[in-house]
PyMOL commands that place a pseudoatom at each C-alpha (Angstrom):
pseudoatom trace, name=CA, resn=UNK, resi=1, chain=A, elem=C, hetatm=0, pos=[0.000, 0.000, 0.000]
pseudoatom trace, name=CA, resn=UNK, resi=2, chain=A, elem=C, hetatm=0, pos=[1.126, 3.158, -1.013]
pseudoatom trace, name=CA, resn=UNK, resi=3, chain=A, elem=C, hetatm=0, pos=[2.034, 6.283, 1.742]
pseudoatom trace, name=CA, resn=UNK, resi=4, chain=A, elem=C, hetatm=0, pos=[0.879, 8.546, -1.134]
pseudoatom trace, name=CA, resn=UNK, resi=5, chain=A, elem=C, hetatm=0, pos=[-2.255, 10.719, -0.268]
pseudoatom trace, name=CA, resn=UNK, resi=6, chain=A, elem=C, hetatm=0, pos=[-3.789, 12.378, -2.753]
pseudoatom trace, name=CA, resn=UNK, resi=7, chain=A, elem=C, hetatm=0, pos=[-5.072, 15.991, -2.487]
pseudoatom trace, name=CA, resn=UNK, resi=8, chain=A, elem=C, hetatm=0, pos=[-7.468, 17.936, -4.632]
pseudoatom trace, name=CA, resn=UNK, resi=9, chain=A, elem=C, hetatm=0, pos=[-5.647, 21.622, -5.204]
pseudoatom trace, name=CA, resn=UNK, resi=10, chain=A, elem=C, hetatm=0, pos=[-6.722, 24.593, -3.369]
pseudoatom trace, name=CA, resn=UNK, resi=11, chain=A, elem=C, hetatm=0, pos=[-9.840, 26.137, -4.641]
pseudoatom trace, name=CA, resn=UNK, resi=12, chain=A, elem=C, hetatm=0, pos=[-8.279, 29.903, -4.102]
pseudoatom trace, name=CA, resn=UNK, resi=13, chain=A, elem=C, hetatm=0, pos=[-4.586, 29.896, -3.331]
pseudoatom trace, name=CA, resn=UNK, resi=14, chain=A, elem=C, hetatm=0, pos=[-3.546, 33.760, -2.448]
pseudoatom trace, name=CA, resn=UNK, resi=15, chain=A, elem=C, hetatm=0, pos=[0.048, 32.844, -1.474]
pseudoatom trace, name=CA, resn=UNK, resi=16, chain=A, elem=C, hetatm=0, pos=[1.276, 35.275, -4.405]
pseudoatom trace, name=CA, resn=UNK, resi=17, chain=A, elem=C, hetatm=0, pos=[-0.955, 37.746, -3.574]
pseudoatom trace, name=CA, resn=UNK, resi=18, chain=A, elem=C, hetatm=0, pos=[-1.730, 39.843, -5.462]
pseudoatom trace, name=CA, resn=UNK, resi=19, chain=A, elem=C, hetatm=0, pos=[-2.067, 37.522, -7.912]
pseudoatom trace, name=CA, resn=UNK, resi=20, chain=A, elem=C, hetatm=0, pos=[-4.582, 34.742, -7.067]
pseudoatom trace, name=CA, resn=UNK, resi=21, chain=A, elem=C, hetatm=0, pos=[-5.075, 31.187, -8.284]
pseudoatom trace, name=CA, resn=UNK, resi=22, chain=A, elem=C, hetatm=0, pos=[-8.252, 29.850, -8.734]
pseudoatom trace, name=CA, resn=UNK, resi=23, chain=A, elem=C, hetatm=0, pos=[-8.629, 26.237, -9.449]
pseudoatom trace, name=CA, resn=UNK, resi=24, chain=A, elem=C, hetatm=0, pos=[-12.428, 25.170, -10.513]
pseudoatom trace, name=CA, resn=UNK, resi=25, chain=A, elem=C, hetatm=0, pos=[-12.934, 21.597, -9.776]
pseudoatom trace, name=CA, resn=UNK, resi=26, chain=A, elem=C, hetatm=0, pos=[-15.010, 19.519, -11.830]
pseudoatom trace, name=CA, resn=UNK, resi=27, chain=A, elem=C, hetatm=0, pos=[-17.688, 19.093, -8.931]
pseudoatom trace, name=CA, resn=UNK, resi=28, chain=A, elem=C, hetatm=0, pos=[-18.400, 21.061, -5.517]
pseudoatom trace, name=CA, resn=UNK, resi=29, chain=A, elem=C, hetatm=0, pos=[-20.352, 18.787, -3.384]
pseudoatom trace, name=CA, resn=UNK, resi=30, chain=A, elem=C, hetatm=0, pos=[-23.611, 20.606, -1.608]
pseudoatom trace, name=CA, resn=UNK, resi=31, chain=A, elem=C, hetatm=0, pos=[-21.170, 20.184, 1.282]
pseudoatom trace, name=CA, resn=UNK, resi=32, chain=A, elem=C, hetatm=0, pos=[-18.462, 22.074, 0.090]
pseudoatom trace, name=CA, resn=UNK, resi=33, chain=A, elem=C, hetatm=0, pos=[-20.216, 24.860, -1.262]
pseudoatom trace, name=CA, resn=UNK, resi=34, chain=A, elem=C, hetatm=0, pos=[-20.562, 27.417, 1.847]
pseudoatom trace, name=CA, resn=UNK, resi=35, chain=A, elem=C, hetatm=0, pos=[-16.523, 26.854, 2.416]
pseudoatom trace, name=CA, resn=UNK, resi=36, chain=A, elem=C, hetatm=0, pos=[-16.168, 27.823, -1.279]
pseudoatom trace, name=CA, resn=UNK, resi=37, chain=A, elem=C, hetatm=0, pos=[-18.192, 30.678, -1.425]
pseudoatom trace, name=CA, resn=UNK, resi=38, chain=A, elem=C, hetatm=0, pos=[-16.257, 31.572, 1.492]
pseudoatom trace, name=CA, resn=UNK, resi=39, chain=A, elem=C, hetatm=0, pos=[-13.132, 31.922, 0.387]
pseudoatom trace, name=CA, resn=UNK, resi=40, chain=A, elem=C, hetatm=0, pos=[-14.350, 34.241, -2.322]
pseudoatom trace, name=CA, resn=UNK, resi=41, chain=A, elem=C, hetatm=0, pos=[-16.205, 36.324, 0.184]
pseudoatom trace, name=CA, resn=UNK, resi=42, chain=A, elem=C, hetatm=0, pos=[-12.636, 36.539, 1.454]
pseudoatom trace, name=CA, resn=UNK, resi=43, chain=A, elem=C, hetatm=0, pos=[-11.103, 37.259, -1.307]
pseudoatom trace, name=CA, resn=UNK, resi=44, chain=A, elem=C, hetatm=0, pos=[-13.086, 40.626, -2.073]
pseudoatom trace, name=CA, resn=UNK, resi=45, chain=A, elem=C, hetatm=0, pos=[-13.300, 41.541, 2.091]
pseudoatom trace, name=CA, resn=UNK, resi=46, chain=A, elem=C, hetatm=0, pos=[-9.665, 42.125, 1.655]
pseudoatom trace, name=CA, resn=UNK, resi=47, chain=A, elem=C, hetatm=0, pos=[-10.427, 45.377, -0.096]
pseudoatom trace, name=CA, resn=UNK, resi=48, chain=A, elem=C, hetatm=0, pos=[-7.562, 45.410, -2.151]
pseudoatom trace, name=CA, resn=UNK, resi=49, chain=A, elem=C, hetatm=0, pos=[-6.595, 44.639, -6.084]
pseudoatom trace, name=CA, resn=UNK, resi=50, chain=A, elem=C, hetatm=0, pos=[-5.666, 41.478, -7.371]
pseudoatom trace, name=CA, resn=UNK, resi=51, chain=A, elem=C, hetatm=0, pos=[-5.419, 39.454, -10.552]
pseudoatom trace, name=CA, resn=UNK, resi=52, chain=A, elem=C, hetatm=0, pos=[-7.285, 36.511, -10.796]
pseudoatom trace, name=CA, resn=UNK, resi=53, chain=A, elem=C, hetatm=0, pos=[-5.311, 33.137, -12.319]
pseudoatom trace, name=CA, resn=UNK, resi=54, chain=A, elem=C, hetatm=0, pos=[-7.600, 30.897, -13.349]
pseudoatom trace, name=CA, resn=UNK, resi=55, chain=A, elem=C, hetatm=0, pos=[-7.165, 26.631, -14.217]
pseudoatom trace, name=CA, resn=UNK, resi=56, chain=A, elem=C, hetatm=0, pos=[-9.966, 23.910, -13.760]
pseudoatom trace, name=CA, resn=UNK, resi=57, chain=A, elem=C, hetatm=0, pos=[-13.170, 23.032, -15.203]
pseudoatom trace, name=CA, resn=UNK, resi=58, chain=A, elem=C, hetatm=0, pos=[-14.896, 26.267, -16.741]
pseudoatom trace, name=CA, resn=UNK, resi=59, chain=A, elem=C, hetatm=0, pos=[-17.587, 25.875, -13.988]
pseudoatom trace, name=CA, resn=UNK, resi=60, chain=A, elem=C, hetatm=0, pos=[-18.373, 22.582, -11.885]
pseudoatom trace, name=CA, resn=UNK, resi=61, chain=A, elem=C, hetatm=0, pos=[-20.929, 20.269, -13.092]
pseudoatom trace, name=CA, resn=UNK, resi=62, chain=A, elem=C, hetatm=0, pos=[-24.002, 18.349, -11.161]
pseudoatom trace, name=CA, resn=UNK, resi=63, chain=A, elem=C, hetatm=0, pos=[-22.903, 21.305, -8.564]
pseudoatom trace, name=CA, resn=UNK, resi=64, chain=A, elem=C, hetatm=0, pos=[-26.494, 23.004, -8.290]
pseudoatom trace, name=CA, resn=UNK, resi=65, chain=A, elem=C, hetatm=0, pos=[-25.968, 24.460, -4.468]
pseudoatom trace, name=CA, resn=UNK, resi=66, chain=A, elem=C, hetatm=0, pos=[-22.648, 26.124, -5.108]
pseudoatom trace, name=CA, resn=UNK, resi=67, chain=A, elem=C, hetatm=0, pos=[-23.711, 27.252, -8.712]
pseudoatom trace, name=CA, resn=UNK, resi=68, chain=A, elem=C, hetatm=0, pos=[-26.910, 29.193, -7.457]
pseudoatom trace, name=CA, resn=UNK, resi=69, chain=A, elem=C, hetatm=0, pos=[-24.544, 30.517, -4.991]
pseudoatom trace, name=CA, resn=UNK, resi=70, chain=A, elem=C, hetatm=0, pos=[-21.477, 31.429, -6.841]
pseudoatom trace, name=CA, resn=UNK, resi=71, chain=A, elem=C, hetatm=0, pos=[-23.896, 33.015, -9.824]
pseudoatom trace, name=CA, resn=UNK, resi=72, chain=A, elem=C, hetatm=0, pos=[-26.182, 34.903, -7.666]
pseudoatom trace, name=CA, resn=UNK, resi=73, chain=A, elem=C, hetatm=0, pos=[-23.241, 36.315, -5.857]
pseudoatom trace, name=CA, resn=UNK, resi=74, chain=A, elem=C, hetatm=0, pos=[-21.567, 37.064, -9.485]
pseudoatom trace, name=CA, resn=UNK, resi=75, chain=A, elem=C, hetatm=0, pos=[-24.626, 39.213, -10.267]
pseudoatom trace, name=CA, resn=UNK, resi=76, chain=A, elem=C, hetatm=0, pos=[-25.383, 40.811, -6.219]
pseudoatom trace, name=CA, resn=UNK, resi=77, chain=A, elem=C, hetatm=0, pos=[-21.476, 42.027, -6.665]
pseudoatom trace, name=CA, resn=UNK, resi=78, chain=A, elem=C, hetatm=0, pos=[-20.674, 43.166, -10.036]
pseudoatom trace, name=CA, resn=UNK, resi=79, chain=A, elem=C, hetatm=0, pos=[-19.354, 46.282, -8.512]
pseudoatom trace, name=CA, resn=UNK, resi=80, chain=A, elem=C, hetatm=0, pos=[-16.768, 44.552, -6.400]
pseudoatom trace, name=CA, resn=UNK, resi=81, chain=A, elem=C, hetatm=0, pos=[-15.969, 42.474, -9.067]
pseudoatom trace, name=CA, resn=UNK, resi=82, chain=A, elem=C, hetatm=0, pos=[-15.067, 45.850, -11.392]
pseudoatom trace, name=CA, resn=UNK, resi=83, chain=A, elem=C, hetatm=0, pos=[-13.287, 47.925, -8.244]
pseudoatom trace, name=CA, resn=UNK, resi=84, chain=A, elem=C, hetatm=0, pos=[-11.231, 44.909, -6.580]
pseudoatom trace, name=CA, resn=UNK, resi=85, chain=A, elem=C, hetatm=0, pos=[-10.334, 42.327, -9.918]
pseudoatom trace, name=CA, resn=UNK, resi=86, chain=A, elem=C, hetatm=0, pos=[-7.912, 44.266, -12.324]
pseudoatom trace, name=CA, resn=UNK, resi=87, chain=A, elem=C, hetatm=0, pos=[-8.658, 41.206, -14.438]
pseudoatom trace, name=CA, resn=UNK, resi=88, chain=A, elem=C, hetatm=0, pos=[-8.580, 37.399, -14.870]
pseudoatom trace, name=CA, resn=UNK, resi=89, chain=A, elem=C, hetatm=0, pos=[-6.370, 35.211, -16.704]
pseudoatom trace, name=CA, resn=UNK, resi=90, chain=A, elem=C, hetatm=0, pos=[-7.268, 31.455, -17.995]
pseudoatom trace, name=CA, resn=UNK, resi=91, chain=A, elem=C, hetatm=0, pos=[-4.178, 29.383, -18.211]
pseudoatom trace, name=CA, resn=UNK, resi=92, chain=A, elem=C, hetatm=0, pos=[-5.254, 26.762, -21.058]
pseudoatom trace, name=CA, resn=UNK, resi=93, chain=A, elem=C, hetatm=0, pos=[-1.807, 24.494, -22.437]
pseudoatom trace, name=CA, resn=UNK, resi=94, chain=A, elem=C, hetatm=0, pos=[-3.969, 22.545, -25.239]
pseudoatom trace, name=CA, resn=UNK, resi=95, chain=A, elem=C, hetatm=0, pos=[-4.127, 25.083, -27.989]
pseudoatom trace, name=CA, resn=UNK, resi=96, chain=A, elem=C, hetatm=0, pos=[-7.506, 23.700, -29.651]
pseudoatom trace, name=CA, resn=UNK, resi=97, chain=A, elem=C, hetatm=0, pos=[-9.110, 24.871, -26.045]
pseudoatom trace, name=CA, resn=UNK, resi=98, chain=A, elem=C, hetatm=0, pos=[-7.524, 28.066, -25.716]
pseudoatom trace, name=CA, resn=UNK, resi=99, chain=A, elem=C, hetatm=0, pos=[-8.833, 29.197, -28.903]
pseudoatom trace, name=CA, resn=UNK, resi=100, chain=A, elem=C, hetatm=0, pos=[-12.169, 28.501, -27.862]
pseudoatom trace, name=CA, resn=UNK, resi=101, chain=A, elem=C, hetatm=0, pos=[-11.367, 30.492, -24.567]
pseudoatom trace, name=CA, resn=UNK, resi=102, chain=A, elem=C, hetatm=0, pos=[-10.170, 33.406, -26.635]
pseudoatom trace, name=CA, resn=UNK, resi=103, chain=A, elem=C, hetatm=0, pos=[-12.950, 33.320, -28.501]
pseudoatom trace, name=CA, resn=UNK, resi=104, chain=A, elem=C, hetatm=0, pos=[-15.239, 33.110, -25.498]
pseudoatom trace, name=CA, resn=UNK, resi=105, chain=A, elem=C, hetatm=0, pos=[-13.110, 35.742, -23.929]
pseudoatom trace, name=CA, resn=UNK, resi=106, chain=A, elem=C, hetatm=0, pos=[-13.922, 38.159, -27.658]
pseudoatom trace, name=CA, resn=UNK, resi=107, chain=A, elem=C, hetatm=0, pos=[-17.795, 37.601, -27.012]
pseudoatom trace, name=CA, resn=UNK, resi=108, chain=A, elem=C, hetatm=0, pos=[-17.868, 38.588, -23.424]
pseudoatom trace, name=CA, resn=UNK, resi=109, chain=A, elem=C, hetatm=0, pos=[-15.466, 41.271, -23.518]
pseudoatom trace, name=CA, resn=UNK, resi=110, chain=A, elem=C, hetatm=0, pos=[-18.092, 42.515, -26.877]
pseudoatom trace, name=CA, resn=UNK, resi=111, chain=A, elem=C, hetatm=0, pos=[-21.286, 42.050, -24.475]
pseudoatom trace, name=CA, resn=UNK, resi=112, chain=A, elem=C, hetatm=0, pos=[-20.439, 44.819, -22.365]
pseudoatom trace, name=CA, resn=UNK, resi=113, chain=A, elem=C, hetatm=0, pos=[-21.100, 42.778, -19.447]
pseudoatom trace, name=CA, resn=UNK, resi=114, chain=A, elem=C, hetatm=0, pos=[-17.895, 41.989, -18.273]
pseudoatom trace, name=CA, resn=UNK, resi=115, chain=A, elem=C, hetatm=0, pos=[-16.897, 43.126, -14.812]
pseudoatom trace, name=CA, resn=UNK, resi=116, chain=A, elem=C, hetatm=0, pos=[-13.191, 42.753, -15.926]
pseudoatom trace, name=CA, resn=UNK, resi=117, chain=A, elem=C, hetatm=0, pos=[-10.705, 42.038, -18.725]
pseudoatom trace, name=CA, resn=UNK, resi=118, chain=A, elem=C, hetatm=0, pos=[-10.308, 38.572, -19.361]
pseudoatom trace, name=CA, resn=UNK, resi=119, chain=A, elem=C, hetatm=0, pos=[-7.453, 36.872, -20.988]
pseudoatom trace, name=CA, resn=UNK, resi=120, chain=A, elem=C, hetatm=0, pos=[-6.036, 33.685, -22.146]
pseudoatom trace, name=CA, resn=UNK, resi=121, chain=A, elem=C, hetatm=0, pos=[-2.491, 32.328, -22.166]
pseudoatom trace, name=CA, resn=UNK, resi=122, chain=A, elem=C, hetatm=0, pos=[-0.781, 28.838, -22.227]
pseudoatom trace, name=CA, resn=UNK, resi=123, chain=A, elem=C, hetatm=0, pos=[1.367, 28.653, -19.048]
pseudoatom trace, name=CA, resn=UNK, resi=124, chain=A, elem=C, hetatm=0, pos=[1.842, 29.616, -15.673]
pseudoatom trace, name=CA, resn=UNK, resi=125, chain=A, elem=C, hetatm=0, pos=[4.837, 31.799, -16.667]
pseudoatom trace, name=CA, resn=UNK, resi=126, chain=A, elem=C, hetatm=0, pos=[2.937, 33.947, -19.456]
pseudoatom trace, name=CA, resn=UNK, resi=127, chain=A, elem=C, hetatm=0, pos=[0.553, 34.596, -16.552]
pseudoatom trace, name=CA, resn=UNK, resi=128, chain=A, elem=C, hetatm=0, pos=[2.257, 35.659, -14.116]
pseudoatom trace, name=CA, resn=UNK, resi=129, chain=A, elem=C, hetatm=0, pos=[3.919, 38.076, -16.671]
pseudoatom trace, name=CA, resn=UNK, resi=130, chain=A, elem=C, hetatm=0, pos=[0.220, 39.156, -17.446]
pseudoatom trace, name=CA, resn=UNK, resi=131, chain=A, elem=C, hetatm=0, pos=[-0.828, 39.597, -13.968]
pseudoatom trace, name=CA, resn=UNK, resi=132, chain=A, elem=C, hetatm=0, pos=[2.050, 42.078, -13.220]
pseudoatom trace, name=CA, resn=UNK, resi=133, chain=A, elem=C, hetatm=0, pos=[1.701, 44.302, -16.419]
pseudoatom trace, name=CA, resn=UNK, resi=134, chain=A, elem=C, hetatm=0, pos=[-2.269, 44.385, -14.867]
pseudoatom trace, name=CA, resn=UNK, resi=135, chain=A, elem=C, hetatm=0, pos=[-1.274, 45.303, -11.725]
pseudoatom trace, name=CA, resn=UNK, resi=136, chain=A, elem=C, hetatm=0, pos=[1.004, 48.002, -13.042]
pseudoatom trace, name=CA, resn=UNK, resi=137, chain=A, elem=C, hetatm=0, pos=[-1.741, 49.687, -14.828]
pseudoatom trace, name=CA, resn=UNK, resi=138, chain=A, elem=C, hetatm=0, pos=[-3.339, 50.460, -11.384]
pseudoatom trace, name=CA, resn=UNK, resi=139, chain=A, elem=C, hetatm=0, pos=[-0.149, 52.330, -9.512]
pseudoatom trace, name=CA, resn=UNK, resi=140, chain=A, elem=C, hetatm=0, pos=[-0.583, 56.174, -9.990]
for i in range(1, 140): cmd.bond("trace and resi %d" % i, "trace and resi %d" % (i + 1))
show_as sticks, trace
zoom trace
């Protein structure tokens, strides 16, 4: 038997704050969902402007408690949203799926109701890069 445990990533890791990692998992049990929503209730409490990394499933499925949750609170708190999140940033390796990000990306950033810039790159590195030219935009 092996010692090896696995663990399911962090759902928001702020350890390079100000540039936070979101991981979406494929499912959020009805038990998990308060703790989720509760880091992201954190995350805008803090006041304070950060980049948002983001890997995962697009959204979780057969995940109806935290999905009511998580998409009410997107539309109660657009205006956080716009004053705390200089902008978000899907990392997506497989090309054929980035393009459909990008694209996705195009037709939100077109609808006019996007709280903040989204963008797509293929690595961790490109978006940290991102995430600091972001952040720069905000200093006086």
């Amino acid at each position: 038997m092996s010692d090896f445990i696995a663990t399911q990533p962090t759902f928001l890791d702020t350890q390079a704050w100000p540039v936070v990692f979101l991981h979406m998992p494929e499912q959020v049990s009805d038990t998990e969902s308060a703790a989720y929503m509760a880091q992201i209730h954190q995350l805008y409490a803090r006041q304070e402007r950060f980049v948002l990394c983001m890997t995962g499933a697009d959204l979780p499925h057969r995940s109806p408690v935290f999905m009511n949750a998580y998409l009410q609170w997107t539309r109660d708190n657009i205006g956080l949203q716009q004053q705390y999140c200089a902008g978000a940033i899907r990392i997506e390796n497989d090309e054929v799926t980035r393009e459909k990000y990008i694209q996705w990306a195009d037709n939100w950033a077109q609808s006019g109701q996007a709280p903040y810039a989204y963008y797509v790159v293929a690595t961790p590195l490109e978006a940290q890069a991102l995430a600091i030219t972001l952040l720069d935009r905000d200093k006086p």
